[in-house]
C-alpha positions as CSV (number, residue, x, y, z in Angstrom):
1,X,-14.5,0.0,3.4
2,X,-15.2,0.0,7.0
3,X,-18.5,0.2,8.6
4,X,-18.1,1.9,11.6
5,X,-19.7,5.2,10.6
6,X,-23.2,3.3,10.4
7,X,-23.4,4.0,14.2
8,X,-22.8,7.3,14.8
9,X,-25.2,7.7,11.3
10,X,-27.9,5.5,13.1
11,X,-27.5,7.4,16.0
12,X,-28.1,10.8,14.4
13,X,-31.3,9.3,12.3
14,X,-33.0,7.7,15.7
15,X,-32.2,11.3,17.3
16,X,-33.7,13.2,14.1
17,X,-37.0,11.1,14.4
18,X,-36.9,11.1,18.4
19,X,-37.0,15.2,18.0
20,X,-39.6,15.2,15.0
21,X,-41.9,12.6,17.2
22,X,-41.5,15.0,20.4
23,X,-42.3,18.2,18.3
24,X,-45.6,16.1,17.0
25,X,-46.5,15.5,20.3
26,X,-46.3,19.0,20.9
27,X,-48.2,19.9,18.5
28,X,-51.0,17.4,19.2
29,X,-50.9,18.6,22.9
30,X,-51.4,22.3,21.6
31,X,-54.2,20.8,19.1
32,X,-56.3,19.4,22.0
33,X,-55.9,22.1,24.8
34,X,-57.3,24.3,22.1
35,X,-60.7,22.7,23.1
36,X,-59.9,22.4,26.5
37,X,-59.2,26.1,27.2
38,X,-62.5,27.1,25.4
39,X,-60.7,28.5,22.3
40,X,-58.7,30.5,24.6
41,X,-55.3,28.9,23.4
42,X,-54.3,29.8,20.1
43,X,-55.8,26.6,17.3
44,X,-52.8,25.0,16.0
45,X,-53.4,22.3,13.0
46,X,-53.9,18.4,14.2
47,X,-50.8,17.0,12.8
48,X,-51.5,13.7,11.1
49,X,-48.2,12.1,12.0
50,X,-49.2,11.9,15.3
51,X,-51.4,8.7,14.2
52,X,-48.6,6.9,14.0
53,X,-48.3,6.2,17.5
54,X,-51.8,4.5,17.2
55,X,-50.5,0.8,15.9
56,X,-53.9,-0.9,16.7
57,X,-56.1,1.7,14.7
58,X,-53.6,1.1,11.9
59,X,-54.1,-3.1,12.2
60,X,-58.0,-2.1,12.0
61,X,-58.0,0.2,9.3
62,X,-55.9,-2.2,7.3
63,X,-58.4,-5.4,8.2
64,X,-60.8,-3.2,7.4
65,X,-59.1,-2.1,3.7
66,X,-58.8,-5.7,2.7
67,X,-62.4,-6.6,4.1
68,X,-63.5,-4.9,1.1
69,X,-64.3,-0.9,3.6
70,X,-61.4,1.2,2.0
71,X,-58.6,3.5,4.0
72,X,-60.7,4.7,7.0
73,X,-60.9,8.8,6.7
74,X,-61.3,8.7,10.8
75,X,-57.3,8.2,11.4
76,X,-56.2,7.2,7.5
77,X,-52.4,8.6,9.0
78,X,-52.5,5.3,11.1
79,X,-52.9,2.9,8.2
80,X,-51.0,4.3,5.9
81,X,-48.1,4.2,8.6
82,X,-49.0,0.6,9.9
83,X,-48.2,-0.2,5.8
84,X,-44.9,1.7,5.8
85,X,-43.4,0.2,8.0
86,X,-44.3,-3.4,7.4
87,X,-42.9,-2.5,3.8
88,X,-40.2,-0.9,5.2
89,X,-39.5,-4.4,7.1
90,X,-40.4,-6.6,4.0
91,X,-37.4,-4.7,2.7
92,X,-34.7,-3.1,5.1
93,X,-35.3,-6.2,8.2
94,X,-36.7,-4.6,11.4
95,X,-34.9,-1.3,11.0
96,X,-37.6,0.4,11.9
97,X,-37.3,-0.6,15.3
98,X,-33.3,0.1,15.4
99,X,-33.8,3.6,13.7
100,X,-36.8,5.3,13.4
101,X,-39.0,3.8,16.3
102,X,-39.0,6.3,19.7
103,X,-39.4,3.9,22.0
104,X,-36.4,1.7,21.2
105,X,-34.3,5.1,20.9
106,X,-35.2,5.4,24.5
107,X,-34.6,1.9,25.5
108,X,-31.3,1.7,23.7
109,X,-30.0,4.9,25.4
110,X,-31.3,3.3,28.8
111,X,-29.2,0.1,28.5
112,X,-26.0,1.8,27.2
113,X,-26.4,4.2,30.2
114,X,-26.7,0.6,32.1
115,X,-23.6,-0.4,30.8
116,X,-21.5,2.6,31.2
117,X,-23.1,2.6,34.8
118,X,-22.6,-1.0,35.6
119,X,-19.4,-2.2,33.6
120,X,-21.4,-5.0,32.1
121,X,-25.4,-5.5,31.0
122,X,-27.3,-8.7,32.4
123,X,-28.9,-11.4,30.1
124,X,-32.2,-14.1,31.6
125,X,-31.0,-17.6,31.1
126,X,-31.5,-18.9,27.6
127,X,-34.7,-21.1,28.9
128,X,-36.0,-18.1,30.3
129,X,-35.5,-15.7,27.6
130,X,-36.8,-18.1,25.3
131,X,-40.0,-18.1,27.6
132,X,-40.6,-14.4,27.9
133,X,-39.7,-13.7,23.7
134,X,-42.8,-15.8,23.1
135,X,-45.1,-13.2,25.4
136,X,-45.0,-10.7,22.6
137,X,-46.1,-13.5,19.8
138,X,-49.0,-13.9,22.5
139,X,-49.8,-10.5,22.7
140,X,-49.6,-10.0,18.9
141,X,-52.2,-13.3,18.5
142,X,-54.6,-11.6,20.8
143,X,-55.0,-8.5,18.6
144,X,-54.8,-10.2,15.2
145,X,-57.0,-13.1,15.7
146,X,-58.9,-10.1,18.2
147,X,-59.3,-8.0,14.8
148,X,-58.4,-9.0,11.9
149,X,-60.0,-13.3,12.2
150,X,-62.9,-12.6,15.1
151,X,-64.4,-9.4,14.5
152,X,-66.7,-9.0,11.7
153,X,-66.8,-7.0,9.2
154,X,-69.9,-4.6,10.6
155,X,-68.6,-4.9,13.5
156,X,-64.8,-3.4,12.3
157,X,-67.4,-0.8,10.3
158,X,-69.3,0.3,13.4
159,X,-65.9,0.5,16.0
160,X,-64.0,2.5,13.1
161,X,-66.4,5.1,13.0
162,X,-67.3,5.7,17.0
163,X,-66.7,7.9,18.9
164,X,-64.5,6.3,20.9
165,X,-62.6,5.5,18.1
166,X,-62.4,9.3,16.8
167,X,-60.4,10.2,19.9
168,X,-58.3,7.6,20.4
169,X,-55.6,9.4,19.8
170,X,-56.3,12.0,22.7
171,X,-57.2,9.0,24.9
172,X,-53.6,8.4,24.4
173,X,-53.0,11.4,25.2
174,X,-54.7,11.8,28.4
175,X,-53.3,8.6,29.6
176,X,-49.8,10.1,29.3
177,X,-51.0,13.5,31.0
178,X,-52.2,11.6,33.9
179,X,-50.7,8.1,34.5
180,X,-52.7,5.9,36.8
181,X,-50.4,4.8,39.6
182,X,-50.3,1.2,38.3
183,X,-49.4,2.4,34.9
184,X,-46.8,5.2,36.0
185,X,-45.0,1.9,38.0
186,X,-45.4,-0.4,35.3
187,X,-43.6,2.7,33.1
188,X,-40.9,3.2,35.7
189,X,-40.1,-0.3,36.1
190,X,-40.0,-1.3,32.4
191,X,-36.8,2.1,32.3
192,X,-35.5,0.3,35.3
193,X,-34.7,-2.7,33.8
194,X,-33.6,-1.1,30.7
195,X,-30.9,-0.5,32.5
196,X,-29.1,-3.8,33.0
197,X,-31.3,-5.3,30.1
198,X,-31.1,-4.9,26.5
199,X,-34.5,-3.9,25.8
200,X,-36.6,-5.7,27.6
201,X,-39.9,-4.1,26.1
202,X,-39.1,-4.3,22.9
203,X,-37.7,-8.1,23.3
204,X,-40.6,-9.4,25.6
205,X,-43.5,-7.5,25.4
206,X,-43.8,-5.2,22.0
207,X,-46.5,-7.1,19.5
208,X,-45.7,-4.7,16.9
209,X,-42.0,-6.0,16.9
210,X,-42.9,-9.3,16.8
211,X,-45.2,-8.7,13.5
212,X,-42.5,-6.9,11.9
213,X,-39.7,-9.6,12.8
214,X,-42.3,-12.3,11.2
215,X,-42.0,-9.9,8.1
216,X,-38.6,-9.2,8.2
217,X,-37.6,-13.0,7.4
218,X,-38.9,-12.5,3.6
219,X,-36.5,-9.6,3.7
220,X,-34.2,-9.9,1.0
221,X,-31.4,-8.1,3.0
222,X,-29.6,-10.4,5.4
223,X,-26.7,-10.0,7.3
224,X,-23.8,-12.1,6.2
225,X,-20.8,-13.8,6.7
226,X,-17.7,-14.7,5.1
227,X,-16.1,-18.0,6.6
228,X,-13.6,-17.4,4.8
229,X,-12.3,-13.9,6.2
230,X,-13.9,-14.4,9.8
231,X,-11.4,-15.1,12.4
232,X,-14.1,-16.1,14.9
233,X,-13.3,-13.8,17.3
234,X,-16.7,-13.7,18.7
235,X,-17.0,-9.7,18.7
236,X,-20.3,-9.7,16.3
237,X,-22.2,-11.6,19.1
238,X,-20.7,-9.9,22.2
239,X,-22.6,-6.5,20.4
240,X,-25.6,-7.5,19.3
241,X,-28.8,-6.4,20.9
242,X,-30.7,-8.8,20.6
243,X,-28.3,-11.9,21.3
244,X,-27.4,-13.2,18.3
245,X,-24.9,-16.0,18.0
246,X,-23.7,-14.2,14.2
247,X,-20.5,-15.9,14.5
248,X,-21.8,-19.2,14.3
249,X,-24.4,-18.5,11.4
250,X,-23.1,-18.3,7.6
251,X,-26.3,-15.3,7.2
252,X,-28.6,-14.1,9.8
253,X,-32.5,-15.1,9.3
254,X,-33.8,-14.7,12.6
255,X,-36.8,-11.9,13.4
256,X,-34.9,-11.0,16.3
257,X,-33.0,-9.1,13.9
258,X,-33.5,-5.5,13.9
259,X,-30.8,-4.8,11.2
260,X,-28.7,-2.4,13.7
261,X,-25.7,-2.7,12.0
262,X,-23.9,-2.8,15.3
263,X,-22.3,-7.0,14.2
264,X,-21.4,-5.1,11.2
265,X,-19.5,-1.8,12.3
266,X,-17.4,-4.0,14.8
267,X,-16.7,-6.5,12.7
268,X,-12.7,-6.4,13.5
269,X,-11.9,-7.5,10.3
270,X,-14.2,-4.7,8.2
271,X,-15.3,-7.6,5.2
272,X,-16.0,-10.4,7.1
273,X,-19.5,-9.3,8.0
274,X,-22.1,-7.8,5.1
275,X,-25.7,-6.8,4.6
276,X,-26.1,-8.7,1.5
277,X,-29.6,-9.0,-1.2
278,X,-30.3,-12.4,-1.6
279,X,-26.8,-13.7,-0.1
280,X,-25.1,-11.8,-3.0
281,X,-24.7,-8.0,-3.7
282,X,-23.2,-6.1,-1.0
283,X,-25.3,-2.9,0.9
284,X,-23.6,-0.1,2.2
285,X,-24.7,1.5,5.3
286,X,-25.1,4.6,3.8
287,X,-27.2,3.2,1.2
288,X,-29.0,1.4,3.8
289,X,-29.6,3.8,5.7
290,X,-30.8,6.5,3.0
291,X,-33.3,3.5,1.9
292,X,-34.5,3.7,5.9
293,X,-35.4,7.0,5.5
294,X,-36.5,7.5,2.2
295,X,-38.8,4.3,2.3
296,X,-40.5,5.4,5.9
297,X,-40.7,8.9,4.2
298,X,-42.1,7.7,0.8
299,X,-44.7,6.2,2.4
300,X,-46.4,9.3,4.4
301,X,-45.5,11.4,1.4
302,X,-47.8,8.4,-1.3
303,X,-50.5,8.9,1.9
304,X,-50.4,12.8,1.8
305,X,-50.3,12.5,-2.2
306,X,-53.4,10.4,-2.6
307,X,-55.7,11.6,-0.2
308,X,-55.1,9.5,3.0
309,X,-53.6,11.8,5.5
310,X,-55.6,14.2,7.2
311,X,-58.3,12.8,9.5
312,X,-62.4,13.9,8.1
313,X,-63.2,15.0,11.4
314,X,-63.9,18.8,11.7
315,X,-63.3,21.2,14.2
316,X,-66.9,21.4,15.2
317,X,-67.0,17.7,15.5
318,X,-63.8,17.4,17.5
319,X,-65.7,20.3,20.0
320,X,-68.4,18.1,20.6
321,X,-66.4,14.9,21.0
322,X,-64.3,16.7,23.6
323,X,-66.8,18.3,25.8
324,X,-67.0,22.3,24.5
């Protein structure tokens, strides 16, 4: 059966959580000004979805849950979403980064746009790439030898529970609200060259990515080929977007891998390319892509179900921390 429907699917679950991630911004925004009106503003409820967008309080919280602390009830959303979605990577590859996550929605749309704009999308020299990949494997050695090796355990303790820490999430906020100069250029030119590049962000620079690719190559789902049926006509590298030589390799392992699909939809001949479990059974992409969804959405639901959701800070705490 041919795969070409994954796209337009993946498409319409990347849009789904791009809309749902937008409303909980919304939300959040309508949360805050509620303080910064002086109650004037109607009080809408904090949504705790919006912690997700907080990756390094989610890498503390879970340093903190396996140096013997427990879930954090300051932004307990965060870890419990930092956990999904490395499960969902142990499992499913780095689909969360091809499906659910916003930011590569937007980047994906960008260099699409780029190629319908320019006839063609640009790649760095190999050497070069190959240079500029292993920035985010920096980055992401910075924060976990930063947090999870260096900083001690009081030390997790005390950071956790300050008030810095409490309103991280409308630090975030405020920094979107009003963007520095330097940051509103470093935004600007990071869409720019999403244009002719393939998501230069997400390749380069995202630490988060390059954790989950690491996890993704104990995946038992790999994408695979049939020598047998392949004609070699090179289409499955041409498409992918993150420069994968798939018609050379019998299965994929690499953590550039974000399990898109996209090798596997234009696969000319429709058998030649498979998501396989452990080389052998075959995945389809619906199947696939209900396990996206229902694994990302399992895992807020066991968070909500057991107690780890909703942040501990009250209203009249979240008044003091925010001035009124």
């Amino acid at each position: 059966m041919s795969a070409r429907y994954v796209q337009p699917l993946r498409i319409l679950i990347q849009s789904c959580f791009l809309g749902f991630m937008i409303w909980l911004g919304i939300r959040f925004y309508q949360f805050v000004l509620y303080f910064y009106s002086g109650s004037s503003t109607p009080f809408v409820e904090r949504p705790g979805g919006i912690e997700g967008f907080l990756p390094i309080s989610g890498l503390m919280g879970v340093s903190a849950w396996f140096k013997g602390l427990g879930i954090n009830s300051v932004h307990p959303a965060a870890v419990v979403i930092f956990v999904t979605v490395l499960g969902v990577s142990l499992l499913l590859r780095r689909s969360f980064c091809s499906w659910i996550c916003p930011v590569a929605t937007i980047s994906e749309c960008s260099w699409k746009a780029g190629f319908r704009l320019f006839k063609r999308n640009l790649r760095p020299p190999p050497w070069l790439d190959i240079v500029l990949r292993g920035l985010k494997y920096l980055l992401l050695l910075f924060f976990v030898y930063s947090i999870v090796i260096a900083m001690p355990v009081a030390a997790l303790q005390n950071f956790i529970y300050s008030d810095y820490h409490k309103v991280s999430d409308v630090r975030l906020l405020e920094f979107f609200l009003h963007l520095s100069p330097v940051a509103l250029g470093v935004i600007l030119t990071l869409l720019l060259l999403s244009l002719p590049l393939k998501n230069p962000f997400c390749r380069y620079l995202c630490p988060y990515g390059a954790l989950l690719g690491l996890v993704a190559m104990l995946s038992p789902l790999r994408v695979t080929r049939d020598t047998e049926r392949c004609v070699s006509c090179g289409v499955c590298s041409q498409v992918c977007p993150t420069y994968i030589d798939v018609m050379h390799k019998q299965s994929v392992l690499s953590p550039e891998c974000i399990g898109c699909w996209r090798c596997i939809s234009h696969c000319r001949f429709n058998t030649a390319l498979s998501m396989r479990a452990a080389g052998r059974l075959a995945v389809p992409g619906a199947i696939f892509a209900l396990l996206v969804v229902l694994l990302f959405w399992g895992g807020t639901l066991a968070g909500k179900w057991s107690g780890h959701w909703n942040t501990s800070l009250t209203i009249e705490e979240y008044a003091r921390l925010l001035g009124k």
